[in-house]
C-alpha positions as CSV (number, residue, x, y, z in Angstrom):
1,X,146.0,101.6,42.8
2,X,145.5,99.2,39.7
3,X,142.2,98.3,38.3
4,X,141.8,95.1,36.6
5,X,138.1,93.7,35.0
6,X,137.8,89.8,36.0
7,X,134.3,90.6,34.8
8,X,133.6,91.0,31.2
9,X,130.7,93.2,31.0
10,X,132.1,95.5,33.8
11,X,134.7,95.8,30.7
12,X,132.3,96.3,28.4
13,X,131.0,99.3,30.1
14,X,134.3,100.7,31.3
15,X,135.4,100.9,27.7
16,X,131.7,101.7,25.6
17,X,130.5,103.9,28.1
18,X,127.0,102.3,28.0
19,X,124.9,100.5,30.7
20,X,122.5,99.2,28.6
21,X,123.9,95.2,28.6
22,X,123.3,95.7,32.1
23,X,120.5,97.9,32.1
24,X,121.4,100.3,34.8
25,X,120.2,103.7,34.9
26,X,122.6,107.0,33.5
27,X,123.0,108.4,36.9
28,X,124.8,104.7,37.7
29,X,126.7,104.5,34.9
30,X,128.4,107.9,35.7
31,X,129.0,107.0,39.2
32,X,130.4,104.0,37.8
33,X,132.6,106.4,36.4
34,X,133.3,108.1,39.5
35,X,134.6,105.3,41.6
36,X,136.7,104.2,39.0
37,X,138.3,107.5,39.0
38,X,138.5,107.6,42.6
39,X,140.0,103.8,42.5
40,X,142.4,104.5,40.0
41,X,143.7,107.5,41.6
42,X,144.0,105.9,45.2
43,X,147.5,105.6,46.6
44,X,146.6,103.0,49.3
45,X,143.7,101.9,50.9
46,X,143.6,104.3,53.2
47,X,142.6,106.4,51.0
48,X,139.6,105.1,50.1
49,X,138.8,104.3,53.8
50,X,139.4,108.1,53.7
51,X,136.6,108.9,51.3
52,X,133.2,108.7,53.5
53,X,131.4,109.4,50.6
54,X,132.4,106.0,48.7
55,X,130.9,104.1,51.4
56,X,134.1,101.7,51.3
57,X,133.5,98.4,53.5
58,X,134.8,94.8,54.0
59,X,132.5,92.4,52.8
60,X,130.8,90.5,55.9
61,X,132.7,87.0,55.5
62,X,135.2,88.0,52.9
63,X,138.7,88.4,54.0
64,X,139.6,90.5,50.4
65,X,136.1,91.2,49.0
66,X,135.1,94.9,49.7
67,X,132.3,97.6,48.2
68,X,131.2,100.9,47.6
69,X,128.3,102.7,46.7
70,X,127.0,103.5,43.3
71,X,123.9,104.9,44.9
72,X,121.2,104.3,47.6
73,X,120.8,101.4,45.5
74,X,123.2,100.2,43.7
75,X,126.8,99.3,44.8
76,X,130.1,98.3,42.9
77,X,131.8,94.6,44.9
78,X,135.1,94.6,44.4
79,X,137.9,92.2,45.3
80,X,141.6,93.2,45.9
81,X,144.9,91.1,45.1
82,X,147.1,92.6,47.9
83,X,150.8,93.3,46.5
84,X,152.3,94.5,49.6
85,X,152.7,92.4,53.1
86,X,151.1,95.5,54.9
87,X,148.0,95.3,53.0
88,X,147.4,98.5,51.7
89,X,148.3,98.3,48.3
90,X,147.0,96.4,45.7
91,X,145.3,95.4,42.4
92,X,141.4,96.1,42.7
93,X,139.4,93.5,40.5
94,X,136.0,95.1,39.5
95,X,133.6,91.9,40.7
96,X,130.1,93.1,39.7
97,X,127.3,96.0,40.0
98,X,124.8,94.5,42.3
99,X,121.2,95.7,43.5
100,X,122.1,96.7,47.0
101,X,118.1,96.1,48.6
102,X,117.5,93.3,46.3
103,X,114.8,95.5,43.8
């Protein structure tokens, strides 16, 4: 599927490679890299639904606004612009890198 950046800094660190603006930990940074991989790759949805590793969920109260984990803490909130009437394909927006537990 498509990945597009909505958020600037999620930009930043896509094409810098450094978590620093955001001060998140290596280990983050290259999972970061991981799920965007694993995004970019995906043919459909399903595929990621597939992947029990990603941890890929609706968002409670959000019919387009989904997430996956980083970490334990730390997950990636995305938000998909659906480009097929079925719903399974579409453009993933990369929202923001939030604290999962609130530390």
């Amino acid at each position: 599927m498509e990945i597009s950046f909505p958020n600037k800094k999620l930009l930043d660190l896509y094409e810098c490679g450094s978590g620093r603006p955001l001060r998140l930990e290596q280990r983050v940074v290259d999972s970061f890299f991981d799920v965007v991989a694993i995004l970019e790759a995906a043919k459909d949805i399903h595929d990621l639904w597939r992947r029990r590793g990603l941890n890929f969920k609706r968002l409670q109260g959000h019919k387009n606004r989904y997430s996956t984990r980083l970490d334990r803490k730390w997950r990636l909130e995305l938000a998909i612009e659906w480009t097929n009437e079925a719903m399974t394909i579409g453009i993933i927006g990369l929202e923001e890198i939030t604290n999962h537990y609130g530390d």
